[in-house]
C-alpha positions as a printed NumPy array, in Angstrom:
array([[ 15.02 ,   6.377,   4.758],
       [ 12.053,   7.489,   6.679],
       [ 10.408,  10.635,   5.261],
       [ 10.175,  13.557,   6.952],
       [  6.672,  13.51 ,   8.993],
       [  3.566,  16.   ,   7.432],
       [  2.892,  19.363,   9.393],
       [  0.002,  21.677,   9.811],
       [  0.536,  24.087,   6.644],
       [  2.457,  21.853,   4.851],
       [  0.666,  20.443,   0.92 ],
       [ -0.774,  17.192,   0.566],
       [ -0.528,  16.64 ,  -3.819],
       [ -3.518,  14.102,  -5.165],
       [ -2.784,  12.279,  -7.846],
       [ -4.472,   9.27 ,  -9.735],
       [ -1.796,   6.865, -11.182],
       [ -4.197,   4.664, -12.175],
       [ -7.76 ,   4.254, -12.802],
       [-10.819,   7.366, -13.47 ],
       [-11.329,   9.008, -10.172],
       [-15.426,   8.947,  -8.876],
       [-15.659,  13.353,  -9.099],
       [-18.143,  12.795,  -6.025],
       [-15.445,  10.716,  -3.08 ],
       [-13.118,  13.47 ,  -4.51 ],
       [-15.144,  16.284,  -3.215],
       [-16.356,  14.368,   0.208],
       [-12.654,  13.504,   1.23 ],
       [-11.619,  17.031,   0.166],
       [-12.89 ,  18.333,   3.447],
       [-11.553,  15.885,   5.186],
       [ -8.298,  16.282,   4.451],
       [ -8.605,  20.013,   4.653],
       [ -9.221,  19.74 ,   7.948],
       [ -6.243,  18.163,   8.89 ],
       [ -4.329,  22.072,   8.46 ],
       [ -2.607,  21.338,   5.101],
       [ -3.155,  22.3  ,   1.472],
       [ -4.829,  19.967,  -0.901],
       [ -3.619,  20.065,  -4.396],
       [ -5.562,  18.13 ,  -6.431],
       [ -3.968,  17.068,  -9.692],
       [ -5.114,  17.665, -13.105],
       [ -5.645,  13.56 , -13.842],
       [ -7.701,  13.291, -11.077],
       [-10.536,  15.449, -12.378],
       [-10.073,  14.576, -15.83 ],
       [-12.744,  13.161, -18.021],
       [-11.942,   9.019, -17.805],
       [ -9.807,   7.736, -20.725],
       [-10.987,   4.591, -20.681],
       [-10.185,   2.249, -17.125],
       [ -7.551,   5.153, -17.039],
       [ -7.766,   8.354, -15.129],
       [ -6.015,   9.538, -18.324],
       [ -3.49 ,   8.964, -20.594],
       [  0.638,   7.424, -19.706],
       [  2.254,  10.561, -19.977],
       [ -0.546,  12.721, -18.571],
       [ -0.395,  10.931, -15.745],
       [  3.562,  10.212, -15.183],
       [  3.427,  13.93 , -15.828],
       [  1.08 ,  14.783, -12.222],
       [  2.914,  12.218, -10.532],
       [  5.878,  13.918, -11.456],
       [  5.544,  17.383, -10.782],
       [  4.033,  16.617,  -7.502],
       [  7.137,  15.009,  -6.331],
       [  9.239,  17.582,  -7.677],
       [  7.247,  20.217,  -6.116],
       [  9.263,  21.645,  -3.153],
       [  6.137,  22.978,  -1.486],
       [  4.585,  19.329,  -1.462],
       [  5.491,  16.832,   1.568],
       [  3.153,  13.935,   0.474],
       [  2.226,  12.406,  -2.559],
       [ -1.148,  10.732,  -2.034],
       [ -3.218,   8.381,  -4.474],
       [ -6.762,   9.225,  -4.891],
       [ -7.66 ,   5.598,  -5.667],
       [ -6.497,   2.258,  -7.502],
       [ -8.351,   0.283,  -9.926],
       [ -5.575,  -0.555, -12.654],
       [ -2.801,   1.462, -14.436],
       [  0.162,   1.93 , -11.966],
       [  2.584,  -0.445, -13.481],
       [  2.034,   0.856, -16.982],
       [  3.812,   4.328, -15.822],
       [  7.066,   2.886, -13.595],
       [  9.284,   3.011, -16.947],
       [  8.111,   6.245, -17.754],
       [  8.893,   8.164, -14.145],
       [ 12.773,   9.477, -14.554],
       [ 13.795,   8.457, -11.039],
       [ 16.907,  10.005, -11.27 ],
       [ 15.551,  13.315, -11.289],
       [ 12.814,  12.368,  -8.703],
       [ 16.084,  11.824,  -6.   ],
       [ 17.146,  15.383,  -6.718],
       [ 13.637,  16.248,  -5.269],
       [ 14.596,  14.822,  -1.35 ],
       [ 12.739,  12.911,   0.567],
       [  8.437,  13.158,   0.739],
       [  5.804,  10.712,   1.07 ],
       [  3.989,   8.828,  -0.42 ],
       [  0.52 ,   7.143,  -0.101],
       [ -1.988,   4.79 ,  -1.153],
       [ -3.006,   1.331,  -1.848],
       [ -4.583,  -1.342,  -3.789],
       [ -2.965,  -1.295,  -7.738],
       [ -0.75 ,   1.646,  -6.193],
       [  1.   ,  -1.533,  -4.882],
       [  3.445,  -1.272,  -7.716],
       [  4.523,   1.955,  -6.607],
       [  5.335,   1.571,  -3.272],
       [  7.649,  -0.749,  -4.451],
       [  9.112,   1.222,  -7.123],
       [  9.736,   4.382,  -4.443],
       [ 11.25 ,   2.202,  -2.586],
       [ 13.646,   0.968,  -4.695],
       [ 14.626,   3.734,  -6.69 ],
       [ 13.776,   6.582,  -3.845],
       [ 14.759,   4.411,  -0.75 ],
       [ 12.005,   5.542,   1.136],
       [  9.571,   4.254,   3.133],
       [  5.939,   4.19 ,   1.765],
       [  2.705,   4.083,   3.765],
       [  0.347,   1.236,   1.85 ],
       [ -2.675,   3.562,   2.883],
       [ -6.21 ,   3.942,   2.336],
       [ -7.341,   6.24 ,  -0.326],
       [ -9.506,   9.309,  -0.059],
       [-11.659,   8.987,  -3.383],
       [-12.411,   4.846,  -1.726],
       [-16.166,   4.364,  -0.006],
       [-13.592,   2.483,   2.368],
       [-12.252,   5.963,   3.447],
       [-13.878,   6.134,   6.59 ],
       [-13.206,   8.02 ,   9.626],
       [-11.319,   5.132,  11.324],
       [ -9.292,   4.952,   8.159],
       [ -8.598,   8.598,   7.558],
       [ -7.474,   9.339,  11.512],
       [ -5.124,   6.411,  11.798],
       [ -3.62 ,   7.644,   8.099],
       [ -3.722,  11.262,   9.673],
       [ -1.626,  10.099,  12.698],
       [  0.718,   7.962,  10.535],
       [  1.553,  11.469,   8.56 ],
       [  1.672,  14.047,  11.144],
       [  1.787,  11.828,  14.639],
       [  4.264,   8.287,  13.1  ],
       [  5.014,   7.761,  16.988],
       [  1.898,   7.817,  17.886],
       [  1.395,   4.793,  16.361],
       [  4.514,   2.538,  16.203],
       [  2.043,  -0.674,  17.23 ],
       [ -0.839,  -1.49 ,  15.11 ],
       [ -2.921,  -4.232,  16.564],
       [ -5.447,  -5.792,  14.912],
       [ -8.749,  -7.201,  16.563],
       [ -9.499,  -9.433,  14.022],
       [ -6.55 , -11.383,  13.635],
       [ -5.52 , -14.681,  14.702],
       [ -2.468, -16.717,  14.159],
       [ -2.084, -19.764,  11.017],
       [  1.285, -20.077,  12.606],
       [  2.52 , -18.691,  15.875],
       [  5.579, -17.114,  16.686],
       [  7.183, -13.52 ,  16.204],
       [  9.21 , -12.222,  13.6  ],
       [ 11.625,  -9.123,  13.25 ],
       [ 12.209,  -8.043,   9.469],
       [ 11.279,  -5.436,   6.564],
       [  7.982,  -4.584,   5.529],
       [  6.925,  -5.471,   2.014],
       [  4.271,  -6.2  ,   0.361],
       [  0.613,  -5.381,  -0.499],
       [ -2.326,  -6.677,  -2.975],
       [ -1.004, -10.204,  -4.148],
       [ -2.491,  -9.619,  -7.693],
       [  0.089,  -6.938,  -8.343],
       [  2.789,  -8.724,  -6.627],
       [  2.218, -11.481,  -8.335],
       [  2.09 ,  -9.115, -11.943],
       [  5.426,  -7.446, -10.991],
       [  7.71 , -10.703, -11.006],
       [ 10.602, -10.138, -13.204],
       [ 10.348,  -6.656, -13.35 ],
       [ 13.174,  -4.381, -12.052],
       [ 11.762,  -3.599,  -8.349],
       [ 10.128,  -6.293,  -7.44 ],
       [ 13.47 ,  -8.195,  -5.658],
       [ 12.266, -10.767,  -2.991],
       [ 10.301, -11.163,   0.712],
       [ 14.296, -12.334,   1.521],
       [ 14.351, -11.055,   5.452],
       [ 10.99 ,  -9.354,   5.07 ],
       [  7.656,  -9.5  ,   6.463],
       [  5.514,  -9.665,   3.768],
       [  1.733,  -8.428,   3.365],
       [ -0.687, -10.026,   1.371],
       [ -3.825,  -8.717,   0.753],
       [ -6.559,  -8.759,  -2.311],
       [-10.585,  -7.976,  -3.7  ],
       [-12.794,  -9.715,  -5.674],
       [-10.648, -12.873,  -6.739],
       [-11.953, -16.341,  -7.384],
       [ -9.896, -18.761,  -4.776],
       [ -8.433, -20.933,  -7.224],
       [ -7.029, -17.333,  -8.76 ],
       [ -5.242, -16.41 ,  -5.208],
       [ -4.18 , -19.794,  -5.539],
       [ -2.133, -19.544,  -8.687],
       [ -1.119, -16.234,  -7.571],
       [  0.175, -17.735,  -4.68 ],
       [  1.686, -20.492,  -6.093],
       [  3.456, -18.485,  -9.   ],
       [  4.979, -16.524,  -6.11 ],
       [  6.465, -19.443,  -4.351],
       [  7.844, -21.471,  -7.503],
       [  9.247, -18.144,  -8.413],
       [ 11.427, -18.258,  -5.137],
       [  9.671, -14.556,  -4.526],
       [  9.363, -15.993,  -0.65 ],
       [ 12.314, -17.371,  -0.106],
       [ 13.728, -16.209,   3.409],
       [ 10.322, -14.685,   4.502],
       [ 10.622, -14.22 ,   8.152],
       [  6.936, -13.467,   8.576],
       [  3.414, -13.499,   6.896],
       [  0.291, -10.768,   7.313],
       [ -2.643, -11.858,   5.809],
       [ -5.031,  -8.733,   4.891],
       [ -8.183,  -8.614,   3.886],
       [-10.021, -10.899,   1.227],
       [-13.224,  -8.839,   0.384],
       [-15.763, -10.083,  -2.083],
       [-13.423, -13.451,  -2.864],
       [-15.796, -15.913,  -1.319],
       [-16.035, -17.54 ,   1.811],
       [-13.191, -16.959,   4.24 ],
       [-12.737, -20.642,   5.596],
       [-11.801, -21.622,   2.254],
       [ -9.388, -19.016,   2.087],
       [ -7.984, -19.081,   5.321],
       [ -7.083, -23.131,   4.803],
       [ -5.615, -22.509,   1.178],
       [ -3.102, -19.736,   2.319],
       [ -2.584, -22.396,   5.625],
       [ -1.4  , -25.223,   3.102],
       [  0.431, -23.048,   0.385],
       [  2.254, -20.81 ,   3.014],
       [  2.078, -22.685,   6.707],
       [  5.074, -25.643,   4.726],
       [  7.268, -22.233,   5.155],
       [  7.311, -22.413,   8.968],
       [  7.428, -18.816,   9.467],
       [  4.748, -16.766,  11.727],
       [  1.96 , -16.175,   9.824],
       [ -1.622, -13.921,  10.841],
       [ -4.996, -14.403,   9.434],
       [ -7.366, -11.491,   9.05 ],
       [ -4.943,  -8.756,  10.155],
       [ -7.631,  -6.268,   8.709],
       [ -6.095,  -3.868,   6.158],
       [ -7.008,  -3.66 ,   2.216],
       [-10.304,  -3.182,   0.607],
       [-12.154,  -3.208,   3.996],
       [-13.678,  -0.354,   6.496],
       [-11.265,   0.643,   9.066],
       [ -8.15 ,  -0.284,   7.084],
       [ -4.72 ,   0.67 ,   9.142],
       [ -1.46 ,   2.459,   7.742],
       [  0.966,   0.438,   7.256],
       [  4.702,   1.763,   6.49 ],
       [  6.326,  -0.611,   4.006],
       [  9.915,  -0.532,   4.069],
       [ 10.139,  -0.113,   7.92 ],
       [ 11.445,  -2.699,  10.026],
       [  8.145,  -3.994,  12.34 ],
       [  8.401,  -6.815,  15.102],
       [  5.091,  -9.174,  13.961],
       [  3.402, -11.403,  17.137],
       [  1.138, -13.41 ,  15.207],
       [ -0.639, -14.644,  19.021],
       [ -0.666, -11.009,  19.76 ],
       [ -2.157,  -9.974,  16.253],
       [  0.293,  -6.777,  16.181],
       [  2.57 ,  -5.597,  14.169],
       [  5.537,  -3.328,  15.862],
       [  7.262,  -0.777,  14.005],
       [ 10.798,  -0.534,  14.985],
       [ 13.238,   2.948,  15.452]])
């Protein structure tokens, strides 16, 4: 289910799900998003004093997450950042009561890639993997194309990338899944995680040694996780090295799939990064370098 788009007057919930929020990218994205026409509630775990590398404690934090959702005043539930914690709260959330709430969005990226998934299964909705506001990635390139995906979605039903080039041409039609491959890679076995089966997956990660993305990679794939892919967008790779490297190890590990597959598509921990609705069915052209969102 698609959610309902965001409109001028409408309340915008922050809420840190994972790691301590930086007090200072809070209050420069706070205009920001002000000035977009909506109300910006900013939840209590996102200003609270750091409990460790966790904005605060399980149940503080399942408890914002919560009452944001359930809030009938609030249309989308945005992350303020990652950094690690998501996962530790999924068994926590009582889904069930979440449903009774309707349909809102939600946003964000990075560790938040757990979540996405988990709204997705136990919400069916449609997520937008997102930049976040409280990110020195949040730039105004970033925030305007999350703006339009919220308040404008058919503004922007092709995302093209300039950056991109194809591994392995072709085009694919299929669902979009996906995210950073460290917590995709974490969430085998767990109840939401499924498979890429007749999906586009997205693959994207930060700071992680190449033989690490290799194993990642590679536990995916013995795992059967990409078994009837139909296509492949490769994200950004930021502070892992040199690209070439990169580029040729997801080439050998993925290309033996035969499905089209784009390099450098641009989203993730980088400037710039796109919106990109995971769940929604999106036509990739890997020669094109665009992704296609579909009615």
């Amino acid at each position: 289910m698609k959610p309902p788009k965001v409109r001028p007057g409408d309340t915008i919930a922050l809420v840190a799900p994972a790691g301590p929020v930086p007090a200072d990218l809070v209050d420069k994205a706070l205009p920001v998003l002000n000035g977009w026409g909506v109300e910006v509630r900013v939840g209590d775990c996102v200003r609270a004093a750091p409990d460790g590398y966790l904005s605060a404690p399980d149940e503080a934090r399942v408890a914002e997450f919560t009452q944001a959702w359930l809030d009938p005043g609030v249309t989308c539930v945005l992350a303020a950042r990652g950094g690690y914690g998501s996962q530790r709260i999924l068994d926590l959330v009582d889904w069930e009561t979440l449903r009774t709430a309707g349909p809102k969005m939600f946003a964000g990226s990075s560790d938040v890639t757990a979540m996405h998934r988990a709204v997705n299964v136990h919400l069916g909705l449609e997520t937008l993997f997102s930049p976040m506001p409280a990110s020195i990635l949040f730039d105004a390139v970033a925030a305007e194309h999350l703006r339009l995906s919220l308040f404008e979605p058919d503004s922007v039903r092709t995302i093209p990338s300039p950056t991109a080039s194809p591994l392995v041409p072709g085009t694919a039609t299929g669902t979009l899944i996906g995210g950073n491959l460290a917590l995709l890679a974490a969430g085998l076995g767990t109840p939401e995680q499924g498979s890429a089966r007749e999906t586009i997956a997205l693959l994207e990660d930060v700071t992680e040694r190449p033989y690490r993305l290799d194993r990642m990679v590679t536990q995916l794939l013995r795992s059967g996780w990409f078994d009837g892919v139909r296509g492949i967008v490769l994200g950004s790779w930021e502070g892992c090295g040199d690209p070439a490297p990169i580029r040729d190890l997801m080439l050998e590990r993925l290309g033996p799939l035969g499905v089209p597959m784009v390099w450098d598509f641009g989203f993730g921990h980088v400037p710039a990064s796109p919106t990109i609705p995971l769940g929604a069915r999106a036509t990739l052209d890997a020669g094109a370098g665009t992704l296609t969102l579909l009615p």
